[in-house]
mmCIF file of the N, C-alpha and C atoms, coordinates in Angstrom:
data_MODEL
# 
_entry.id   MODEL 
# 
loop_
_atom_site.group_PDB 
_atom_site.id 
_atom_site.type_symbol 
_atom_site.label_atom_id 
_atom_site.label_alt_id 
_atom_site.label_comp_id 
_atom_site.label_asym_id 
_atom_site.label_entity_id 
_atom_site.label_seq_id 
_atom_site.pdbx_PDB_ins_code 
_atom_site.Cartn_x 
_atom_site.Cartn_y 
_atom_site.Cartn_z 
_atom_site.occupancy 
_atom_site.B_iso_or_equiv 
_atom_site.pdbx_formal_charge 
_atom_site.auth_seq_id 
_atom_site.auth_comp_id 
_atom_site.auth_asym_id 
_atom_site.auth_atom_id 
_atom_site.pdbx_PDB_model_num 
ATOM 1   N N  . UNK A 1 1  ? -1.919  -18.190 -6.693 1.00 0.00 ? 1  UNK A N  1 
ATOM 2   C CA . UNK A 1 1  ? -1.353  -18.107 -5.368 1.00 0.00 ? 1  UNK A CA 1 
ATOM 3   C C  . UNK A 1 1  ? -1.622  -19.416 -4.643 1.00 0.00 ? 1  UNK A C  1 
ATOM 4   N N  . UNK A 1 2  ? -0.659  -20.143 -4.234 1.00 0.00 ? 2  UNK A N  1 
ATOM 5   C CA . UNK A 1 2  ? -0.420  -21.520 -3.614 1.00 0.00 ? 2  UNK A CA 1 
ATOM 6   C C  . UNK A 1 2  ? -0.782  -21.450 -2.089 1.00 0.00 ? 2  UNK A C  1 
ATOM 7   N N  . UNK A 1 3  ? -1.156  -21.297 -0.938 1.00 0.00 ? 3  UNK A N  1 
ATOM 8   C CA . UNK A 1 3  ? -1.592  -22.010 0.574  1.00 0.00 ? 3  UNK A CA 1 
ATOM 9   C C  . UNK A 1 3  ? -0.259  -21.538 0.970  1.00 0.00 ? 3  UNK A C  1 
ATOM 10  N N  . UNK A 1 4  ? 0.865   -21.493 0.826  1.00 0.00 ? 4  UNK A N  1 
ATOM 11  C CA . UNK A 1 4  ? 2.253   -21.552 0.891  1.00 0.00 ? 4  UNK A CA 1 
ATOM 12  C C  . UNK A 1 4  ? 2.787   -20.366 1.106  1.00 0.00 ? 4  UNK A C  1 
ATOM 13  N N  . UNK A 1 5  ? 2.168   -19.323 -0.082 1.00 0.00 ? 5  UNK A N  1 
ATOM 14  C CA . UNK A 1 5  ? 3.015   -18.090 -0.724 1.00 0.00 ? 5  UNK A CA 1 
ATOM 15  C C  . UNK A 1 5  ? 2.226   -17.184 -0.122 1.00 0.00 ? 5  UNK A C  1 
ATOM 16  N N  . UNK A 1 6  ? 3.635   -16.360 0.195  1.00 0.00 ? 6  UNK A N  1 
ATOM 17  C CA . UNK A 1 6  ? 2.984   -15.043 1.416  1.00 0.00 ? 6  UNK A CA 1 
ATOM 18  C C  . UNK A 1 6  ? 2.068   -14.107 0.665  1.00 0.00 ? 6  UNK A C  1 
ATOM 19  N N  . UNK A 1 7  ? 1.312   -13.054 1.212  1.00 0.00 ? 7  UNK A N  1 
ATOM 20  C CA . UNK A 1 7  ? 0.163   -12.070 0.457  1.00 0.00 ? 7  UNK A CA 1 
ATOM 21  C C  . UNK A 1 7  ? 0.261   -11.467 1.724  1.00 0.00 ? 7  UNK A C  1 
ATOM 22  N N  . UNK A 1 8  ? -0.352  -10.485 1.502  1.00 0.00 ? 8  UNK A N  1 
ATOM 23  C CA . UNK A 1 8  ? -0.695  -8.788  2.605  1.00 0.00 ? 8  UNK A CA 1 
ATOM 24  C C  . UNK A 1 8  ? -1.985  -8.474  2.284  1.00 0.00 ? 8  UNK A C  1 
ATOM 25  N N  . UNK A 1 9  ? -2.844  -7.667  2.858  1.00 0.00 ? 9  UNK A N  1 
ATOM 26  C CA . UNK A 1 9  ? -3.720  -7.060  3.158  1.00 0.00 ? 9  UNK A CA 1 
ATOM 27  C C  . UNK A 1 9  ? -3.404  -6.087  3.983  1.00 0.00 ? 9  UNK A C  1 
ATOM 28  N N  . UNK A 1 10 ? -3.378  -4.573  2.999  1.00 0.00 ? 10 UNK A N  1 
ATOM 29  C CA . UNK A 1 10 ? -3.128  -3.100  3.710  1.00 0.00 ? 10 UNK A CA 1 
ATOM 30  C C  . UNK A 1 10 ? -3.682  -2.361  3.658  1.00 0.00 ? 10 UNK A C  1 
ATOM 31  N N  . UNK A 1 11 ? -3.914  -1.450  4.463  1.00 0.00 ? 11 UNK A N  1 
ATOM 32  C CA . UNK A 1 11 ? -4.649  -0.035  4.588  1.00 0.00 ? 11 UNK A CA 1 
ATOM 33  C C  . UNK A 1 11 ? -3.461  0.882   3.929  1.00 0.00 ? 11 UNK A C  1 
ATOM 34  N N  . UNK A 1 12 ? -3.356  1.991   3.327  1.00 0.00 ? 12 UNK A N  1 
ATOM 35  C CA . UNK A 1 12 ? -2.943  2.750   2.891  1.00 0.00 ? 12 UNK A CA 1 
ATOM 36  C C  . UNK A 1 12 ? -2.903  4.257   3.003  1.00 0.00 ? 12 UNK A C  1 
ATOM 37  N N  . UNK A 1 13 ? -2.262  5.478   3.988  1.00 0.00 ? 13 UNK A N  1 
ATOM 38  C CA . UNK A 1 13 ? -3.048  6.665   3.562  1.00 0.00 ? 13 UNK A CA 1 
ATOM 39  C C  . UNK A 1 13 ? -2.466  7.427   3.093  1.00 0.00 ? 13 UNK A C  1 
ATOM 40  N N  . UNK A 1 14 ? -2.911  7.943   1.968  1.00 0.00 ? 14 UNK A N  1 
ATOM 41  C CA . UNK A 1 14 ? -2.373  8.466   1.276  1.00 0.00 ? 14 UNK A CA 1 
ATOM 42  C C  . UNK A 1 14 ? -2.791  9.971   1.369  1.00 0.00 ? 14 UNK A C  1 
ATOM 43  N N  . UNK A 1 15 ? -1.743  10.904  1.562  1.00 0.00 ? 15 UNK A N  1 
ATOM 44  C CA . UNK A 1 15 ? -1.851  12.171  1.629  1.00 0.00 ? 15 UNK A CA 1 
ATOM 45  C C  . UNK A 1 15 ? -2.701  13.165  0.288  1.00 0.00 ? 15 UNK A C  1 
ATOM 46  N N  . UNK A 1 16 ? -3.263  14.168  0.325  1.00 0.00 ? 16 UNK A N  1 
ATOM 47  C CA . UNK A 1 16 ? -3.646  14.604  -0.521 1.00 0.00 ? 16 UNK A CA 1 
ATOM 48  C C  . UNK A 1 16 ? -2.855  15.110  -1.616 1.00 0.00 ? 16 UNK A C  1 
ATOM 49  N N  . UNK A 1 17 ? -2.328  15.626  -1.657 1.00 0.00 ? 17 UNK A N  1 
ATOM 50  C CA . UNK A 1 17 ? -0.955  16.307  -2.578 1.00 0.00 ? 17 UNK A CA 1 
ATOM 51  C C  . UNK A 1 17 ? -0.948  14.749  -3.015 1.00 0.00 ? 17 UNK A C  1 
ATOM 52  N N  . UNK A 1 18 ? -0.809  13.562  -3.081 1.00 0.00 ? 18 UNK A N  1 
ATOM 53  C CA . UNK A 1 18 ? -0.276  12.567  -4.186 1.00 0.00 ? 18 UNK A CA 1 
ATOM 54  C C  . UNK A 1 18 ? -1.302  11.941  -4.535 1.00 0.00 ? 18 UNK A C  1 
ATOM 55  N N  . UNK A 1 19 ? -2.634  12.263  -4.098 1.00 0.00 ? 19 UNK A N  1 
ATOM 56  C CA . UNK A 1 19 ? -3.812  11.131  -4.896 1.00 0.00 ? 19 UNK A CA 1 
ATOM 57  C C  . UNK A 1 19 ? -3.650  11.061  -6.464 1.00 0.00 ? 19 UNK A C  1 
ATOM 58  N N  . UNK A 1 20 ? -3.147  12.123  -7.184 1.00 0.00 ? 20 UNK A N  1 
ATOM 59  C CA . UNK A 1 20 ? -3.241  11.817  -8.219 1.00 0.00 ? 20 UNK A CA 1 
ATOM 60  C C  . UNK A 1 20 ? -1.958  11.179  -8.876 1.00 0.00 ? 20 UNK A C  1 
ATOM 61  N N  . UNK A 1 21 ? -0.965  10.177  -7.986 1.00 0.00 ? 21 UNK A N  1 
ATOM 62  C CA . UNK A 1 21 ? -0.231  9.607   -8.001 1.00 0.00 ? 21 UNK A CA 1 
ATOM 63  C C  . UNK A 1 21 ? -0.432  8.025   -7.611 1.00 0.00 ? 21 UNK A C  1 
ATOM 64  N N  . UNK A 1 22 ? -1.950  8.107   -7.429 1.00 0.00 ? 22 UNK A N  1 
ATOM 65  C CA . UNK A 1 22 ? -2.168  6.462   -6.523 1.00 0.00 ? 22 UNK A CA 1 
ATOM 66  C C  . UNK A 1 22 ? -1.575  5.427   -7.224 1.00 0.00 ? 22 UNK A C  1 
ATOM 67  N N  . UNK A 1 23 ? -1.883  4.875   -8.772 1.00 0.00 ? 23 UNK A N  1 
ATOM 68  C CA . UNK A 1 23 ? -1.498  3.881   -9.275 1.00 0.00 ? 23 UNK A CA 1 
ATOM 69  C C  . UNK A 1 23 ? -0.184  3.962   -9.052 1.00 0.00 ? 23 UNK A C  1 
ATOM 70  N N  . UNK A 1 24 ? 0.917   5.046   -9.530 1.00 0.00 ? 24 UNK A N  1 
ATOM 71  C CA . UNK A 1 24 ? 2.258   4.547   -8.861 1.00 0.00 ? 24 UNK A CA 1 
ATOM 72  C C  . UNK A 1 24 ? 2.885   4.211   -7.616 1.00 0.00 ? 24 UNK A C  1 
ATOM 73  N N  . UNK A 1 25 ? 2.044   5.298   -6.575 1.00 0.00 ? 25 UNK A N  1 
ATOM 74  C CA . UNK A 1 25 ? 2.470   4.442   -5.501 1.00 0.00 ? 25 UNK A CA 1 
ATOM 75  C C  . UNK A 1 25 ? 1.995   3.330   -5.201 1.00 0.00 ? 25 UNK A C  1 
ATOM 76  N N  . UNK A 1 26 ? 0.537   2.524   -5.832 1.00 0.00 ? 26 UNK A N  1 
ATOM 77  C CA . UNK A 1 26 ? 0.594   1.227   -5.566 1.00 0.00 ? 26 UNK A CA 1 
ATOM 78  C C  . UNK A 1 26 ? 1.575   -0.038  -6.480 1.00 0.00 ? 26 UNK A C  1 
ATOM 79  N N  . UNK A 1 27 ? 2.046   1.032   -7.483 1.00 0.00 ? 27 UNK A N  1 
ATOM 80  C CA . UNK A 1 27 ? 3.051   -0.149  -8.290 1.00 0.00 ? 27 UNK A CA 1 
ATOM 81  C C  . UNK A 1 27 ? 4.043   -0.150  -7.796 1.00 0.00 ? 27 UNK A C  1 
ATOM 82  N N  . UNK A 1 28 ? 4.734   0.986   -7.076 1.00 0.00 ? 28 UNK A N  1 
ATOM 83  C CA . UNK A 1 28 ? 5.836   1.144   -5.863 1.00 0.00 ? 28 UNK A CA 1 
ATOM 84  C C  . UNK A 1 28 ? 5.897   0.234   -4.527 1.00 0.00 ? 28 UNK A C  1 
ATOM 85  N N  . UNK A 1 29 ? 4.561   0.164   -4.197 1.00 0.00 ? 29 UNK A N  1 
ATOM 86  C CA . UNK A 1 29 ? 4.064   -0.293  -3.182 1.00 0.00 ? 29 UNK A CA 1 
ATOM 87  C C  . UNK A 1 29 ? 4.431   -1.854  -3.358 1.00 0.00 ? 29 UNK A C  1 
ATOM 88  N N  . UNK A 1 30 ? 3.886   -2.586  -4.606 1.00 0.00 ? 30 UNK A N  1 
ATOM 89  C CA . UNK A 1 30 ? 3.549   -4.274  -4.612 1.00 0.00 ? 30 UNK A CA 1 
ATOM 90  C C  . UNK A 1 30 ? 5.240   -4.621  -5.037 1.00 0.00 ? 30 UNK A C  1 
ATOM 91  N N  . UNK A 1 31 ? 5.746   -4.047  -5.891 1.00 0.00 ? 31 UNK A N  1 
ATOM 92  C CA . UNK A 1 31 ? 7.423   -3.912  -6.378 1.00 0.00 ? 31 UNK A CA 1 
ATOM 93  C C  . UNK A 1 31 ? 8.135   -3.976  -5.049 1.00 0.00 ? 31 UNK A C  1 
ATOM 94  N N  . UNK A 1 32 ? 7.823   -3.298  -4.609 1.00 0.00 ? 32 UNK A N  1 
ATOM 95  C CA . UNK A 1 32 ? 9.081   -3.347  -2.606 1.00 0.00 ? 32 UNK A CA 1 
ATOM 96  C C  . UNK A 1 32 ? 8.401   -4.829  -2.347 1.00 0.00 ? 32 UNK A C  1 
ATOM 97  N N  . UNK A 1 33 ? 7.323   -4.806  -1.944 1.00 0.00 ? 33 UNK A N  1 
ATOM 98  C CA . UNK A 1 33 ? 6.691   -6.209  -1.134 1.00 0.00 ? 33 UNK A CA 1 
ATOM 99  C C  . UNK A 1 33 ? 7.053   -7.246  -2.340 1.00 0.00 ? 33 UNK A C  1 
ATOM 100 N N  . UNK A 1 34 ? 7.559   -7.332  -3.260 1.00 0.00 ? 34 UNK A N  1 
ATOM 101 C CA . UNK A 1 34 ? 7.910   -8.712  -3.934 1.00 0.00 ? 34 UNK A CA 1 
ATOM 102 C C  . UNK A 1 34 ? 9.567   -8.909  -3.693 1.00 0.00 ? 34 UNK A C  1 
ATOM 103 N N  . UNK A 1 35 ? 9.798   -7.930  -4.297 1.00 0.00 ? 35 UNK A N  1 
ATOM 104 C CA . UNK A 1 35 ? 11.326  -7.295  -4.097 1.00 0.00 ? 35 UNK A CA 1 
ATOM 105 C C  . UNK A 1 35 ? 12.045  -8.124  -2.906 1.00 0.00 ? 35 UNK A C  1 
ATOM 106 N N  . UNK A 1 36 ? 11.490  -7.205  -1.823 1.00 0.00 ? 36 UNK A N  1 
ATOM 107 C CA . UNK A 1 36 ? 12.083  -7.301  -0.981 1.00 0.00 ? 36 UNK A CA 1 
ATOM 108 C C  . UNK A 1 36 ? 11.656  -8.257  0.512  1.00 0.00 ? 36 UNK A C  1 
ATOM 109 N N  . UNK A 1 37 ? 10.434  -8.737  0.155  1.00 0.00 ? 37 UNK A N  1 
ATOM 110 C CA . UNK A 1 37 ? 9.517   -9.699  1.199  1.00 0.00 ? 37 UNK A CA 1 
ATOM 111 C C  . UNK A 1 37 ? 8.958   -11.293 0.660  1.00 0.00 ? 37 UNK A C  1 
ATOM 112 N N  . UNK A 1 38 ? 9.397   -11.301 -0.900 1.00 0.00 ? 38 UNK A N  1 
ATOM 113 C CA . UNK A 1 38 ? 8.806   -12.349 -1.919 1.00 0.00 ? 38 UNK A CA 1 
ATOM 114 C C  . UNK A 1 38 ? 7.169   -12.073 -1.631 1.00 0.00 ? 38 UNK A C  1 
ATOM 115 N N  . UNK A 1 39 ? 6.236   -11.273 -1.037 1.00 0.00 ? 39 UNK A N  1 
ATOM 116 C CA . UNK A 1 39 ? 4.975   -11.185 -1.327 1.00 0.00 ? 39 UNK A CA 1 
ATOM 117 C C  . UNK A 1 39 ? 4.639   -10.802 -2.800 1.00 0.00 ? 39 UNK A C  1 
ATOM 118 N N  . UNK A 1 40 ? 3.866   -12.269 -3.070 1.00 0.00 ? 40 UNK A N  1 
ATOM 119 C CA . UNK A 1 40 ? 3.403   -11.762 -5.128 1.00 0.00 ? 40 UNK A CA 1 
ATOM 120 C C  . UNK A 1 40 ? 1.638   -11.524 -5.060 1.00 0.00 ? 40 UNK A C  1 
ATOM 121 N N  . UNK A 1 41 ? 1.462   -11.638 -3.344 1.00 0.00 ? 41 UNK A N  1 
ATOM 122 C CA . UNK A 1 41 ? 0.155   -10.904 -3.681 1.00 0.00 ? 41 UNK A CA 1 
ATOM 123 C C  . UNK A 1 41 ? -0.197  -10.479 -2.759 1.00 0.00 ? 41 UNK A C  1 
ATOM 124 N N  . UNK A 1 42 ? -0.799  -8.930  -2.921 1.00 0.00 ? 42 UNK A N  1 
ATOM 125 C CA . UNK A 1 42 ? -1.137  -8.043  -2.100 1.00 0.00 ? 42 UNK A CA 1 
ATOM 126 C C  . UNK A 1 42 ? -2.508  -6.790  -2.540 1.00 0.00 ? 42 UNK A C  1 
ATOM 127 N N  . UNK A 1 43 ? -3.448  -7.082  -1.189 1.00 0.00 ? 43 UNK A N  1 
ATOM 128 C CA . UNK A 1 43 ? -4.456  -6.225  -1.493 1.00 0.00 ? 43 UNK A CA 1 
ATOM 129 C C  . UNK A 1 43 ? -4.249  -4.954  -0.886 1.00 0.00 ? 43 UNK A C  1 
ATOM 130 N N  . UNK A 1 44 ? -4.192  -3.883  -1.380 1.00 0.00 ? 44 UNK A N  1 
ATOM 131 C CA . UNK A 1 44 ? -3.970  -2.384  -1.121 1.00 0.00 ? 44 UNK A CA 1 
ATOM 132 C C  . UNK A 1 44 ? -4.858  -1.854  -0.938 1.00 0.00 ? 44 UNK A C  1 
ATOM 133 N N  . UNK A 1 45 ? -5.897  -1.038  0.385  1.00 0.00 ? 45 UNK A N  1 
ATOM 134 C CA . UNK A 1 45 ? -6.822  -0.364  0.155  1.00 0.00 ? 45 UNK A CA 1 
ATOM 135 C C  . UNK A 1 45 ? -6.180  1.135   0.428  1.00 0.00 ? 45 UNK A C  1 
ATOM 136 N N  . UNK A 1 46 ? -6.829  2.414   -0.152 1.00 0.00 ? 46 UNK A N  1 
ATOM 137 C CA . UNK A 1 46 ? -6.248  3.383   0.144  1.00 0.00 ? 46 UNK A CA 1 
ATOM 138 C C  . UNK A 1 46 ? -7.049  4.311   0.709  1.00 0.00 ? 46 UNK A C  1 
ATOM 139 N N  . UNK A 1 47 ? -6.681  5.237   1.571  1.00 0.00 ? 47 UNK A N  1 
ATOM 140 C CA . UNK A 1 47 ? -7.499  5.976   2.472  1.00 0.00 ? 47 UNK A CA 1 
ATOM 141 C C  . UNK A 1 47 ? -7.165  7.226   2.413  1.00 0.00 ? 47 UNK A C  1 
ATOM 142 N N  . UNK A 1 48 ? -8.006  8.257   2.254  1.00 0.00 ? 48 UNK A N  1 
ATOM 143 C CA . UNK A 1 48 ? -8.061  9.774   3.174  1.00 0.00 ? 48 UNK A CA 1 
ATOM 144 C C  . UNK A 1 48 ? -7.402  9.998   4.205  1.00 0.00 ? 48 UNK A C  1 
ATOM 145 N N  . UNK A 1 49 ? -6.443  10.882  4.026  1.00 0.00 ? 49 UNK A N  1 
ATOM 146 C CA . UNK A 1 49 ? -6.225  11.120  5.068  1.00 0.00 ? 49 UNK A CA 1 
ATOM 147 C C  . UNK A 1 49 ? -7.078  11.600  6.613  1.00 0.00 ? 49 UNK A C  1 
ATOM 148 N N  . UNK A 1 50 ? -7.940  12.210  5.923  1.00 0.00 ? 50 UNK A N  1 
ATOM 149 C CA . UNK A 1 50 ? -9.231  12.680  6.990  1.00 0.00 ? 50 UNK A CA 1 
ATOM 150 C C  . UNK A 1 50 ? -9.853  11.658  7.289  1.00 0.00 ? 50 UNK A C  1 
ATOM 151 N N  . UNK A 1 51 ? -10.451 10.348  6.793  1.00 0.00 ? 51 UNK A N  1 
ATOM 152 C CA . UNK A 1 51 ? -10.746 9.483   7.010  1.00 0.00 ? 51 UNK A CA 1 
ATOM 153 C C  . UNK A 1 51 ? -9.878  7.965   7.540  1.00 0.00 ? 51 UNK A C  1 
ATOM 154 N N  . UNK A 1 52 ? -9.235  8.241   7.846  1.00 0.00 ? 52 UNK A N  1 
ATOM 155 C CA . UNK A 1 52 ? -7.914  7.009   7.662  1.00 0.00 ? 52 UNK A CA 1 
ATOM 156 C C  . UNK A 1 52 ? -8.186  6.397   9.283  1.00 0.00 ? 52 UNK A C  1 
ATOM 157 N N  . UNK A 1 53 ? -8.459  5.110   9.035  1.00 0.00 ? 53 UNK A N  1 
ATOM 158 C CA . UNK A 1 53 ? -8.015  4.428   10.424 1.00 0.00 ? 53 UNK A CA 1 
ATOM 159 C C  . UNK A 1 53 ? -7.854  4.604   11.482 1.00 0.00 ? 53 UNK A C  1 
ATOM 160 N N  . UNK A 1 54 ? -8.275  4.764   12.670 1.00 0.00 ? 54 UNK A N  1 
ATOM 161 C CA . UNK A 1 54 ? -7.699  5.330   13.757 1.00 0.00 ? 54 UNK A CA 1 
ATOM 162 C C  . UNK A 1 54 ? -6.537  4.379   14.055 1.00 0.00 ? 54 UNK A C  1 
ATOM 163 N N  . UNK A 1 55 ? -5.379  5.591   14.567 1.00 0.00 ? 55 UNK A N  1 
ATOM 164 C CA . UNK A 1 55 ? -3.920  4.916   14.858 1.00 0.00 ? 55 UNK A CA 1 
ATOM 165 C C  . UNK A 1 55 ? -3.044  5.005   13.557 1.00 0.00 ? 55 UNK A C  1 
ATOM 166 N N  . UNK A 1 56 ? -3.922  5.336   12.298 1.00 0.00 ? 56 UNK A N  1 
ATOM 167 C CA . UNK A 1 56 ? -3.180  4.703   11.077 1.00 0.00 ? 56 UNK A CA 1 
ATOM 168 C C  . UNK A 1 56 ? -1.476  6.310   10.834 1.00 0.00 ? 56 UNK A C  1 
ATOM 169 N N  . UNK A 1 57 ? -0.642  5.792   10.310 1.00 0.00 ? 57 UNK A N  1 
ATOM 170 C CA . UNK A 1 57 ? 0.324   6.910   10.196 1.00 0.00 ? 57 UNK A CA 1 
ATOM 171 C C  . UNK A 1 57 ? 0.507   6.913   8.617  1.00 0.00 ? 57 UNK A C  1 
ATOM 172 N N  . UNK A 1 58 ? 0.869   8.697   8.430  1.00 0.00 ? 58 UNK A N  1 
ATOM 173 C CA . UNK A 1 58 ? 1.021   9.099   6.924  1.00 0.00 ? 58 UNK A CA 1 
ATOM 174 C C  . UNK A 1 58 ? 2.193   9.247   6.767  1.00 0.00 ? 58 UNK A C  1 
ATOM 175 N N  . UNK A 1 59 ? 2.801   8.359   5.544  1.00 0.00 ? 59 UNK A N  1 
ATOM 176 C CA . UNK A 1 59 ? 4.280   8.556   5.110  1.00 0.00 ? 59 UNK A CA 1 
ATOM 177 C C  . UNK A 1 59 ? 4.038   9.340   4.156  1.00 0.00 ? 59 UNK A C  1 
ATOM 178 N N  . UNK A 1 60 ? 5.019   10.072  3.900  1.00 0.00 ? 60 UNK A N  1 
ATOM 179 C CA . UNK A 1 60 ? 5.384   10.771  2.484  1.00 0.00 ? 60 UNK A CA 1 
ATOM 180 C C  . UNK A 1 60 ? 5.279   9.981   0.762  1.00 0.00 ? 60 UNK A C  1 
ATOM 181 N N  . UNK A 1 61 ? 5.470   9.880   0.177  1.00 0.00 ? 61 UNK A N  1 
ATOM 182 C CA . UNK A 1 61 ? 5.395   9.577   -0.784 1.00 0.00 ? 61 UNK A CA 1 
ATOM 183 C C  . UNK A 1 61 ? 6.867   10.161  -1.512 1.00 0.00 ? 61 UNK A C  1 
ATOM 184 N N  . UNK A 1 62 ? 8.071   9.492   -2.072 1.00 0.00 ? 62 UNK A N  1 
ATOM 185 C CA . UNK A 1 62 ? 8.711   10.279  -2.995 1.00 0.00 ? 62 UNK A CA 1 
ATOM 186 C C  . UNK A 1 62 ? 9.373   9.463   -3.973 1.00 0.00 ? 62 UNK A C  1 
# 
């Protein structure tokens, strides 16, 4: 990664019903952000919903 080239740093929350889906939604996740933002690097953290960020919002997963 070059000084140049965009990257992210995200919080994530992920609902219960899909934890055992995490790795795809983070391969879903980095695939859109290259796709569609040219970000080729991105750190994903993922959260509880019970624990999640204050302010943070839960999307669906599909």
């Amino acid at each position: 990664m070059g000084e140049h080239d965009a990257s992210l740093d995200a919080r994530v929350v992920v609902e219960m019903s899909a934890w055992n889906e995490l790795e795809k939604i983070k391969d879903g996740i980095k695939q859109a952000l290259e796709k569609e933002f040219s970000v080729t690097h991105s750190t994903l953290e993922f959260e509880h919903p019970d624990y999640k960020h204050e302010g943070a919002n839960t999307y669906k997963h599909s």
